[in-house]
N, C-alpha and C positions, 0 to 999 in steps of 0.2 A: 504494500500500500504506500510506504513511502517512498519508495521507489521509483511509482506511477507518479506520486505529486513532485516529487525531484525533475523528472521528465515534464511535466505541464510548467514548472514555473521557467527551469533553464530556458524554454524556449520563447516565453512571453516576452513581448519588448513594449517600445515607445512613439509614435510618432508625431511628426508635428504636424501632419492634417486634422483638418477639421470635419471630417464625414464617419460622423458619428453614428459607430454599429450599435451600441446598448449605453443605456444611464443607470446608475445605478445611486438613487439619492441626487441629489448635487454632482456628482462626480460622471464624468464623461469616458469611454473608450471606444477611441475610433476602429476603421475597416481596416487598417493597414497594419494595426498593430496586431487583431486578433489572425490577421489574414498572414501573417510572420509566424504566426504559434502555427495556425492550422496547415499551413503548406508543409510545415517540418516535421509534422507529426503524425502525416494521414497518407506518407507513400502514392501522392498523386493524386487521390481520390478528393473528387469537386461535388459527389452527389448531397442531394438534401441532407438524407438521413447521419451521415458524416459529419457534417459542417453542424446540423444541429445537435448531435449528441454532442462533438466539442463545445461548441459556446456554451453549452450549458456547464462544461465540467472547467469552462474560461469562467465563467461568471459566477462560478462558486471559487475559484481560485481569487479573483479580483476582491468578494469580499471577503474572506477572509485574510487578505492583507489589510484590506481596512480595518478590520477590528482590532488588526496588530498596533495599527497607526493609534486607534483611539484608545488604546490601554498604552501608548503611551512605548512599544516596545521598540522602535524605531531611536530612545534616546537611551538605552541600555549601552553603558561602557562598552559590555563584549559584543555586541552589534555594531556600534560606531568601530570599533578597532578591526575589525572582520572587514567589512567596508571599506575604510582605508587601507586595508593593507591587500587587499583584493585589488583597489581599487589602484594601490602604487605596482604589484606586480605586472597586473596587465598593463598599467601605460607603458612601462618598460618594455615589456613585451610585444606591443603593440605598434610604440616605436621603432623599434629594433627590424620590425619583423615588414614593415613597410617599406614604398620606395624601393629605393637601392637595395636594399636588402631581400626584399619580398622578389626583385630581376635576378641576385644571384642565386638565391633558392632555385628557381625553376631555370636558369641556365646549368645550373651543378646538375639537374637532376636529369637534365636534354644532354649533356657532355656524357651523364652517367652511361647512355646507352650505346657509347662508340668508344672504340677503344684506340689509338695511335702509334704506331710503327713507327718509332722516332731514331733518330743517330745525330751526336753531335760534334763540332769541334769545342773543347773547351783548353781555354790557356787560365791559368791561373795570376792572379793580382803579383803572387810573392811580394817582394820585398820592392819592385818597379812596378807601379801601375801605368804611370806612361810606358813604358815598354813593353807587358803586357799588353797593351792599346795598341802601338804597331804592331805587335806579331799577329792577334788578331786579323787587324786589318788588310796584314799582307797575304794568311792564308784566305780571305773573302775577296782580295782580287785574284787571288789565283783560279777558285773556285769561277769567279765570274769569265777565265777564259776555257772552259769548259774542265776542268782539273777532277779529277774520280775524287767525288768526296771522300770514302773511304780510306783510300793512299792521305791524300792533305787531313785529313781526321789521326792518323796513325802518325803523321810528319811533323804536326807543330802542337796537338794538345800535350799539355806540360803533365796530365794525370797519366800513372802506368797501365791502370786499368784502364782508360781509354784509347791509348794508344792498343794495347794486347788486342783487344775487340773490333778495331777500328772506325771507334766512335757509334758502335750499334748497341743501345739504350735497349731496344724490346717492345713492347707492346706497355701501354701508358693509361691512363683514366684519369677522371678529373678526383684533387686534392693530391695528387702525389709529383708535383711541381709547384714551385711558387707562383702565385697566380699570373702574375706575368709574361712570364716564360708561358705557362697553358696557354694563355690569352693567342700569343704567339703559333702554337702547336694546334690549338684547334683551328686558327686562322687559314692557314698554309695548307695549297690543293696538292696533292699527293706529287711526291716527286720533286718537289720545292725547297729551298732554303730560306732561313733569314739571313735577315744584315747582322752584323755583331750588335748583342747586347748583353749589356753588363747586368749582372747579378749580385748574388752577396759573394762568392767567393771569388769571382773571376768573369770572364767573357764567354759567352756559349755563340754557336753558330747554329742553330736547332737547322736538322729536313727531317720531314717528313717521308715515310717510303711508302706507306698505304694505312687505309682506316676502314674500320669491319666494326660490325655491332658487335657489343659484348656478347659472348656465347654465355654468360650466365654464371651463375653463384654453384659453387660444387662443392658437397660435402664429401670426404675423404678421409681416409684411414691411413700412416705409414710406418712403415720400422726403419729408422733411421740407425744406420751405420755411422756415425760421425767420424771426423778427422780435422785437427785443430792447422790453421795457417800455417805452424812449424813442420807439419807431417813432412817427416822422408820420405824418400820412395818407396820404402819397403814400410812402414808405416801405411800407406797408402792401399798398397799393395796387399797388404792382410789385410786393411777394412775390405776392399773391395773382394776379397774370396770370401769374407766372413759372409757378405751380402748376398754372395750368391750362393750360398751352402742352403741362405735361408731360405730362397726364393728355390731353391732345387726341394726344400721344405715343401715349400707352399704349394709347387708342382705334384706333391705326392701327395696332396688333403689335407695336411695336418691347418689347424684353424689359424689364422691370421692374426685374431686378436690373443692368443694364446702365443704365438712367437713375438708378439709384439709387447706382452709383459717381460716374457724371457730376456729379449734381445736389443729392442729400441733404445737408443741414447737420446731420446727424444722425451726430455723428463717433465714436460706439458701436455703427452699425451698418451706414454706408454703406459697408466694404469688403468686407464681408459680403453685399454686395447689398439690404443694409436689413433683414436679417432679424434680429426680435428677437428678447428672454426671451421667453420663455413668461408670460402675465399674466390674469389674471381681469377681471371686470370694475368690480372695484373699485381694480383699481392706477393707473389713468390719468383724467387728466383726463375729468369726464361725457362732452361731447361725441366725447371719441376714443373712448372706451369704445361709446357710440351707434352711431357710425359702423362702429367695428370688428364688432361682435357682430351687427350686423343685414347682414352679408354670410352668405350663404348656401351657397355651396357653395367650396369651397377654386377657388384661384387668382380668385377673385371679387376685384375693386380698386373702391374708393373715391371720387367726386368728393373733390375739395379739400375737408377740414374744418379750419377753423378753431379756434385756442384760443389759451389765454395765451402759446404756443411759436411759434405762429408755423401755418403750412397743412401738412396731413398729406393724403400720400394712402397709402392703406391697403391692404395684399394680403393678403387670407387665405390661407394654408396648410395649420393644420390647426385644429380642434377637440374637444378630450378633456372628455366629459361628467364632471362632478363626480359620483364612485362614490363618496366617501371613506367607507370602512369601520374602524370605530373598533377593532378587533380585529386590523387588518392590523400587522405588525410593523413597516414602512417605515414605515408612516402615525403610529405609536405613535412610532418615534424623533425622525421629523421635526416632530413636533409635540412634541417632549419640549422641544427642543432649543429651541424657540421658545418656549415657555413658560420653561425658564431663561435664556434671555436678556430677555426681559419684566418691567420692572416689577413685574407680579402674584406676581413669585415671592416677594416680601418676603411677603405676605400668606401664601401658602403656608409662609413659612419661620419664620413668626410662630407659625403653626399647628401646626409639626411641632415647638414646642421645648414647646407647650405638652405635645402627645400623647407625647415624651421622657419630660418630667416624671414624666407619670403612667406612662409603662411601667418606666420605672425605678424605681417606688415613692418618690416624693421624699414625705419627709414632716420640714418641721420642726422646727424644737425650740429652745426657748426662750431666746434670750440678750440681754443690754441692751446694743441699739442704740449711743447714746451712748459707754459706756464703749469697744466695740468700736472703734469709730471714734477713741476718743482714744490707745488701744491701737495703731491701727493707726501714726496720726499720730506718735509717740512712735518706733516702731520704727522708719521710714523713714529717720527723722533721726539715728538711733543708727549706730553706727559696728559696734560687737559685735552687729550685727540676729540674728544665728545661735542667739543667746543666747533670744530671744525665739520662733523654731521652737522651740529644743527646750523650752522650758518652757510652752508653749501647745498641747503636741500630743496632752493627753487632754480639754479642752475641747470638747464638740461644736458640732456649726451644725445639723448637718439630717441626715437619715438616704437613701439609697440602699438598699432594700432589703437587702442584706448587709454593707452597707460605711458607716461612718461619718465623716463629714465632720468635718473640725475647726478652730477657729482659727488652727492653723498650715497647714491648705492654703490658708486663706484669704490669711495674711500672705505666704507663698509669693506668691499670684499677684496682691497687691497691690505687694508688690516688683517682681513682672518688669513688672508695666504702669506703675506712677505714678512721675513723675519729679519730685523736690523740688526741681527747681532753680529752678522759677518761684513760688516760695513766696506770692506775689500772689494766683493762682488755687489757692485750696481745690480738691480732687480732692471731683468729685462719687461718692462714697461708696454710697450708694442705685444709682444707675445700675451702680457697678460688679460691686456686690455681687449685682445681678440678671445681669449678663454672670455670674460666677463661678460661678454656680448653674446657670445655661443648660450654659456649657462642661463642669463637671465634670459633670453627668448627660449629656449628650451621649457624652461620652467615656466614660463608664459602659455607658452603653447600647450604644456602638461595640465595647467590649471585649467584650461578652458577648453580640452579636447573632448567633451559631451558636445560643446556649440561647435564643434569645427569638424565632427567625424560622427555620423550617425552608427554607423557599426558598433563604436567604441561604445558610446551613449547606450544602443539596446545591451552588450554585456553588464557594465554597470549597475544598471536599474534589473535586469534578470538575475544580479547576482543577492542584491540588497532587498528586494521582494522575495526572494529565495529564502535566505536568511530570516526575515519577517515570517513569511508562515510558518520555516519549521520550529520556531520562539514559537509563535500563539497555538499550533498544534501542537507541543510537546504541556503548555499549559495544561490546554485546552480539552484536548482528546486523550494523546499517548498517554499519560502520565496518571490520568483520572477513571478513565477505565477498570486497568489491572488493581488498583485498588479499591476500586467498590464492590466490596464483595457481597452484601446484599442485592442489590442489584445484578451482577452476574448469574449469581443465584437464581433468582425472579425470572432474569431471561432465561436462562437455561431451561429453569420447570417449564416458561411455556412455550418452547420451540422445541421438546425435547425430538419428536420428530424428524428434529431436520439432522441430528448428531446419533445418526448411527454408523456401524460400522461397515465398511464393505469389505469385499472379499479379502484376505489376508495371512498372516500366520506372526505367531511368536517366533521369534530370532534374536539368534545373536550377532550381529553385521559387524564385518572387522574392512576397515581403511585403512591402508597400506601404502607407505613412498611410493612401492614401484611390486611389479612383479613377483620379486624372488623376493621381497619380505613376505607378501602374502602366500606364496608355495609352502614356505616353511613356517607360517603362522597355522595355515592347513594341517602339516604335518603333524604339528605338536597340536591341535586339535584331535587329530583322530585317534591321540593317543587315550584322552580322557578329557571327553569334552566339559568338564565339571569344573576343572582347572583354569578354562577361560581367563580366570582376571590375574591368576596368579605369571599365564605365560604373557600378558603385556608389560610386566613388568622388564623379560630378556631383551625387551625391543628396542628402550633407549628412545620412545615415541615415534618411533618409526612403522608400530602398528598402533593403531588405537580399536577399542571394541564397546558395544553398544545393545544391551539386551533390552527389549521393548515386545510390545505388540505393534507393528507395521502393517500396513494395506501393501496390496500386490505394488501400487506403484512409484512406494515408497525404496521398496527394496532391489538392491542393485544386481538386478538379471536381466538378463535377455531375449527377448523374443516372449514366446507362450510356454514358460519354464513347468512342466511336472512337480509341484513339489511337495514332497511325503517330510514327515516327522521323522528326525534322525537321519537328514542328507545333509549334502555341504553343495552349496549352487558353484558351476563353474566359475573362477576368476576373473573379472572383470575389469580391462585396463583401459583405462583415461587415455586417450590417443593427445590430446593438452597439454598434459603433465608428467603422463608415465603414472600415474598412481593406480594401484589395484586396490577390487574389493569383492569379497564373497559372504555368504551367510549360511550359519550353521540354524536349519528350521525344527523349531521345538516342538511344534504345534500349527498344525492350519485352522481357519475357519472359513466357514462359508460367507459369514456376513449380513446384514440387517437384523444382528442383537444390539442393544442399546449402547451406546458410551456409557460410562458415568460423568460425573459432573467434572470428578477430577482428569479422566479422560480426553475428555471434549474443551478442557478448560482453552487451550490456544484459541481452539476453532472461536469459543463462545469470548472471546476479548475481542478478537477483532470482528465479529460482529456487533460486539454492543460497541465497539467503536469505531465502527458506520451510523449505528441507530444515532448514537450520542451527537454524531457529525449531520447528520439528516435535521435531527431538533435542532441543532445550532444554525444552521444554514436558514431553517425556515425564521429564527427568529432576526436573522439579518438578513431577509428579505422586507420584512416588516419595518425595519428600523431605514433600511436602504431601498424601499422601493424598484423594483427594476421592469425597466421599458427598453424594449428591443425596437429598431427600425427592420421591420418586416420586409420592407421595399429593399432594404440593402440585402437582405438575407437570401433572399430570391434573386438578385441579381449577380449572387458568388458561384449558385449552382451552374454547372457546367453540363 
């Protein structure tokens, strides 16, 4: 039940028209607003009987926020702090996630589905960066007179590993370049180069050699042979017969995940049986990547591959084609999330103070620099600085739309940031003075983003009317209920009727992590099934167990289960989780003998707290009148 009202309120919003759907008292809600609830809640559906069962379960929702308002709960400390602080994460959020931010999200996620064949030249800065700078440039006129990249990639990059390879990088995806450099790589038509450009450690030349959709996310299994950078030859040389003794193993049956306890130096996944993350085929070394993606059908394994780790041999498992849909809401967060932790988000955040500026109307106005500044200088050092707020506080700086900036906010927040005590270093003045002007329009813009972003505004007000109902329902309903047990009582006798039992059985139902805890929960079952509570104790909470009378579809079976007094129902695994459950049946019954009172007691709360919700509503229809515009109502049917 609350569940259902968590779903009605999350979705109600606000608008600023005026085509009023229902009044209710004094108080008004328009078509736009209830028509915001009902498109999100009703999977397309325009018919009458839709639209009017919702408005009715809208217009029960509407008053009882009201009643929240007129008891006054709306001015509750833990409601006002809820609010705010609701109300400070999402503007963060919100900010962030707009704009620039909201084009790199859905650029990352359009890069995510192709993948780039890269090689480069790189020279490094060393100790000359101008020199650096011509060798560069001299291998980019070379290349410009048609020169095999490859050879000039092996001829002047100053790294050994790119010379050894001859500048061939692999197969690439967005976030594993700095975004620049991608910016570059996704740009470039296959078979292309760039100009030199500089990086953080040195100058790269990027080409491109081809671009393919990502072949997909692959889960995998390996027994890693390792071999550390020093390895000898002959070092080398016994890991790699060690790998293939295994893999001559693995040819003859013996289980995978079983030599991969034995054998793997792979101490992330060998107790696991070798099974890793989930990875693309941009996250590992080329040759593992090679090796993995060109197995073909699940439980499919690997000869011995070689890499800088040392010998892998590889087991397929599963394979998830790359669908990424830019629209999907998981797909939207998860990629939100990586673009705020990304570098690129400066660039984004550069972008969003500039679009602040201008939604907040930042406009200028004229003051000397200089004196500012000797002003500012002056007060810091002063002892009576307070003296210097109040006599600077009709001075302007710059305009915000309705609000006017002044030298004393300025002196304000040159006070709380610059510290005199290093008097050596001058306070770069310029730099700050562009922070001062970022933050307070920022903050301008935060304070008034209900009037300047309707989006922002309906989460707001769905969150704080959220909050209001479940205050005056936990009052109201929840809380009043379960303790009147008179009442309880009373209903119960006269509905007894509706609290009988249906088909079912006595059990003992056991929850289980996973499989092989419940196998062996089974087992020590069948030894003496009397002992139930004593064997949950061996489990470490890894089993838990549960004796009741349950209805058939309460209990965790499958299908149309048989089931006799003294069975154990087959084990039952969560395909979500991995968790298993089975039940040991004591007793069946057939069904329609009565509850008792103590029985039935769940059932009979939350119907007396409907009934109790039914009496309330009528008498705040009473108190709040309610009148629908029939004409709009009929005009929404489709």
């Amino acid at each position: 039940m609350r569940y259902t009202l968590f779903l009605l309120i999350m979705v109600a919003g606000i608008s600023s028209q005026a085509q009023t759907l229902f009044t209710f008292g004094t108080n008004k809600v328009d078509k736009k607003e209830f028509w915001r609830a009902f498109s999100k809640n009703n999977n397309g559906a325009t018919d009458e009987k839709s639209i009017r069962e919702y408005l009715d379960l809208f217009i029960r929702f509407k008053l009882k926020v009201q009643a929240a308002r007129d008891l006054k709960l709306d001015t509750l400390p833990n409601i006002i702090n809820d609010i705010a602080g609701f109300r400070a994460q999402m503007t963060d959020q919100y900010i962030r996630n707009q704009g620039a931010g909201k084009t790199m999200v859905t650029e990352a996620i359009e890069r995510s589905k192709t993948e780039v064949e890269a090689a480069h030249v790189f020279i490094a800065y060393g100790n000359d960066s101008a020199a650096a700078k011509k060798e560069i440039e001299k291998a980019y006129r070379q290349l410009q007179t048609g020169a095999d990249f490859s050879k000039t990639a092996a001829a002047f990059s100053t790294d050994a590993f790119v010379k050894s390879n001859n500048g061939y990088i692999g197969y690439l995806t967005v976030f594993q370049l700095p975004y620049e450099l991608e910016n570059i790589l996704y740009g470039l038509p296959n078979g292309s180069y760039s100009k030199p450009v500089a990086a953080a450690n040195g100058y790269h030349i990027l080409k491109v050699i081809s671009k393919r959709s990502s072949p997909g996310n692959l889960k995998a299994a390996q027994i890693l042979i390792a071999t550390s950078g020093a390895a000898t030859a002959q070092e080398i040389a016994d890991a790699k017969g060690k790998a293939e003794m295994i893999y001559q193993l693995l040819k003859n049956g013996e289980k995978f995940e079983e030599l991969a306890v034995k054998y793997s130096d792979d101490k992330t996944s060998y107790a696991g049986g070798g099974v890793m993350r989930e990875f693309n085929f941009t996250t590992y070394d080329v040759a593992f990547s090679k090796a993995a993606f060109s197995l073909q059908n699940d439980g499919d394994f690997s000869k011995p591959v070689q890499t800088a780790s040392g010998f892998h041999i590889i087991k397929r498992l599963g394979l998830k084609q790359s669908a990424v849909d830019v629209n999907d809401p998981v797909v939207q967060q998860e990629y939100t999330e990586k673009v705020n932790a990304d570098a690129r988000m400066n660039i984004a955040i550069a972008q969003m103070q500039k679009q602040i500026l201008k939604a907040s109307g930042y406009t200028p106005l004229p003051y000397n620099e200089k004196q500012l500044w000797v002003l500012t200088d002056t007060m810091l050092k002063a002892k009576n600085y307070a003296a210097y707020f109040k006599s600077n506080q009709s001075k302007p700086l710059f305009k915000l739309k309705d609000k006017t900036v002044t030298v004393t906010d300025w002196l304000k927040f040159a006070k709380s940031r610059v510290s005199v005590a290093n008097s050596n270093v001058p306070p770069d003045y310029k730099s700050l003075m562009k922070e001062f002007t970022e933050t307070t329009a920022e903050q301008y813009y935060k304070d008034r983003l209900e009037m300047m972003n309707e989006e922002f505004r309906y989460q707001v007000k769905e969150f704080s009317e959220g909050s209001l109902l479940f205050e005056v329902m936990e009052r109201t309903i929840w809380s009043v209920a379960p303790t009147d047990s008179l009442g309880l009582i009373n209903y119960y006798n006269q509905n007894k009727t509706n609290y009988k039992w249906m088909p079912g059985a006595t059990a003992i139902v056991f929850n289980c992590s996973d499989t092989a805890v419940a196998n062996r929960a089974m087992n020590l079952m069948k030894k003496d099934p009397s002992k139930w509570k004593g064997y949950m104790n061996e489990f470490g909470g890894t089993a838990l167990a549960d004796s009741s009378r349950f209805e058939y579809s309460q209990l965790p079976v499958t299908g149309s289960a048989n089931l006799t007094p003294g069975t154990y129902t087959p084990v039952v695994t969560n395909t979500n989780d991995g968790s298993a459950s089975f039940c040991y049946i004591i007793n069946v019954f057939n069904g329609n003998d009565q509850r008792s009172f103590d029985e039935a007691k769940g059932l009979v709360i939350n119907d007396y707290q409907l009934l109790l919700e039914d009496k309330w509503i009528n008498q705040l229809k009473k108190k709040y009148p309610v009148k629908v515009n029939e004409a709009l109502v009929k005009g929404m049917v489709k």
